[in-house]
C-alpha positions, 0 to 999 in steps of 0.5 A: 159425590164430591167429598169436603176436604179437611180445613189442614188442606195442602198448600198446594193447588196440585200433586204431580205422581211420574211412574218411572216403569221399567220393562217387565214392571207389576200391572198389578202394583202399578193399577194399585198406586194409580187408582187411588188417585183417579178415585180421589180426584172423583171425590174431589170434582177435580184434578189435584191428584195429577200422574203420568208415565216415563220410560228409560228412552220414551219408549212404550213399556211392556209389562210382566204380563205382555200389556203394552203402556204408552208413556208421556216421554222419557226420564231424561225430559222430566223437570217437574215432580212432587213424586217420582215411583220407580214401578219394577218387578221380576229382572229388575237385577238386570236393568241396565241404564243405572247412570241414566236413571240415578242422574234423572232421580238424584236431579229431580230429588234435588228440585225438591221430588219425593222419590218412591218405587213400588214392587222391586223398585227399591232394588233399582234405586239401591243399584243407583245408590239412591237410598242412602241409608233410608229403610225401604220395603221390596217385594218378599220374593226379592228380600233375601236378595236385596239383601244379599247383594245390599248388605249395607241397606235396609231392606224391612219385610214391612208392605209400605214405608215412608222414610225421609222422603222415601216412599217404598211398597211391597208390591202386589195390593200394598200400594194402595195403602201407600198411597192411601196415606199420601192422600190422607196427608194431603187432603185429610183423613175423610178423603182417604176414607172415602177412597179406601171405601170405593176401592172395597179396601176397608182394613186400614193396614199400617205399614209395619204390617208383615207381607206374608200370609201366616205360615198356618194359613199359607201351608193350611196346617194349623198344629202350633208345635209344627207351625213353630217348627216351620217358622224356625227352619225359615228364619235360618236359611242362611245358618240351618239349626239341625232338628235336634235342636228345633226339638229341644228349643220347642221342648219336644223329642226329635220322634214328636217332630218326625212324626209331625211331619209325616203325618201333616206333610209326608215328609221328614223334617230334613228332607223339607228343610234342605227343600226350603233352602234349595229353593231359595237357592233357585231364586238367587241362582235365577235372580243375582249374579252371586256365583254358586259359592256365594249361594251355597253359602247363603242358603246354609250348604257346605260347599259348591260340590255338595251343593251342586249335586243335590241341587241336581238331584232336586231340579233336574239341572246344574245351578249353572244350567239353571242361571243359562237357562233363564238368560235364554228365556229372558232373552227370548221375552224381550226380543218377542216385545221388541218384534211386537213393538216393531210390527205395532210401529209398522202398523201405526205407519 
């Protein structure tokens, strides 16, 4: 089936996609992004939708879940884009060559390249300097990150957005309704269709759309007052409301709230909230080079000791313990890619 594009065709006879991926990238968001493009090229009988992949060095890149991708050559080689999508995930704060790739990024936005990133790549084209007071999504997990360590960005919680020729997804499924919407501006509304049908993605979600599940659905608990309750602990990690004043906010008594807690989440009210905030915690332990201070500050704890203490009492480790941990781990990941790397590269000989 070859689809008839609209008569407010592109004037240009192709669109050229470079994924930059970075090592530890999402399979997940990078086969979001490209496919829409293979099924719209399908559509067409054609190859205007046009897309390879760079790495830092030329290199193959190892994805988060061990898959090894060959690429077309290294950043630095590149000279002709209409897109260019900074494709990360997890350990994208410790991605080294930042003047590398903001020199590549900058010079190809020059010549005239959109720049997009899907997953944590936003976070990596703010390390460059690279958003320039442009609004960007980044996967949920790294949003209170970003903008810890960015406060002068603008991270939204939304699954995609385009701003001023910034081209941002959440990660996960969220780029294929990113780049749904590329093709439809490319090649109209019944192209777009189309693919959306083929890839059974029938909702047309906007990107203002949130990227979390509600918390009911999340939790699977469905009382309105403890669901209310829930939300209001998240939305203040930073600066933590004591329950009296969740109760008299939600017009209930401290008992009524107690009691829901118990009876839907064995637990009481404190002891989840000081949990929620612990494990925010962890993730900025894990994830930024904020000391523990900084992170005890901003998950609403009084002070290093304190928080360091039941940060013990919850994990079974110190916040430094933990943060030495994960380097060793993290360490440990990238030697064993280098080694199969390296045995591949012996074996191809």
């Amino acid at each position: 089936m070859v689809v008839r594009m609209n008569t407010r065709q592109s004037i240009r006879t192709k669109f050229g996609t470079a994924f930059l991926l970075i090592d530890g990238f999402s399979i997940i968001s990078f086969a979001s992004a490209v496919d829409p493009f293979r099924i719209a090229n399908k559509l067409l009988g054609g190859s205007y939708f046009q897309y390879g992949c760079y790495s830092i060095d030329g290199n193959p890149v190892v994805s988060s879940s061990g898959l090894e991708i060959q690429v077309s050559g290294k950043l630095e080689d590149l000279t002709d884009a209409d897109l260019v999508i900074v494709t990360a995930s997890d350990g994208v704060e410790r991605q080294g060559d930042l003047d590398i790739i903001g020199n590549c990024l900058r010079r190809l936005e020059r010549h005239g390249a959109l720049l997009g990133a899907i997953c944590t790549g936003s976070y990596l084209l703010a390390k460059c300097n690279l958003l320039r007071g442009r609004a960007c999504s980044i996967h949920w997990e790294y949003f209170d990150i970003a903008r810890e360590t960015f406060p002068s960005s603008s991270f939204l919680s939304q699954i995609f957005i385009e701003d001023s020729g910034l081209l941002t997804a959440a990660g996960g499924t969220a780029p294929v309704d990113l780049m749904i919407m590329l093709i439809a501006q490319e090649q109209g509304e019944i192209l777009a269709n189309a693919v959306r049908d083929i890839a059974i993605h029938h909702d047309k979600r906007q990107g203002t759309e949130n990227q979390r599940m509600a918390v009911q659905s999340r939790l699977e608990v469905h009382d309105p007052n403890l669901v209310r309750c829930l939300e209001l602990m998240d939305a203040n990690i930073e600066n933590p409301i004591d329950i009296n004043t969740i109760a008299s906010q939600m017009g209930l008594s401290v008992r009524q709230i107690q009691r829901l807690f118990r009876r839907y989440l064995g637990t009481s009210p404190n002891a989840y909230y000081s949990d929620m905030r612990l494990d925010n915690a962890r993730y900025l332990i894990q994830h930024t080079t904020m000391n523990i201070g900084e992170v005890a500050l901003a998950t609403g704890f009084a002070g290093s000791t304190h928080f360091t203490r039941i940060y013990r009492r919850k994990f079974g480790v110190t916040p430094s313990e933990s943060r030495k941990s994960l380097a060793t781990a993290v360490k440990d990941h990238f030697k064993r890619n280098h080694n199969i790397q390296s045995r591949s590269g012996e074996t191809a000989r």
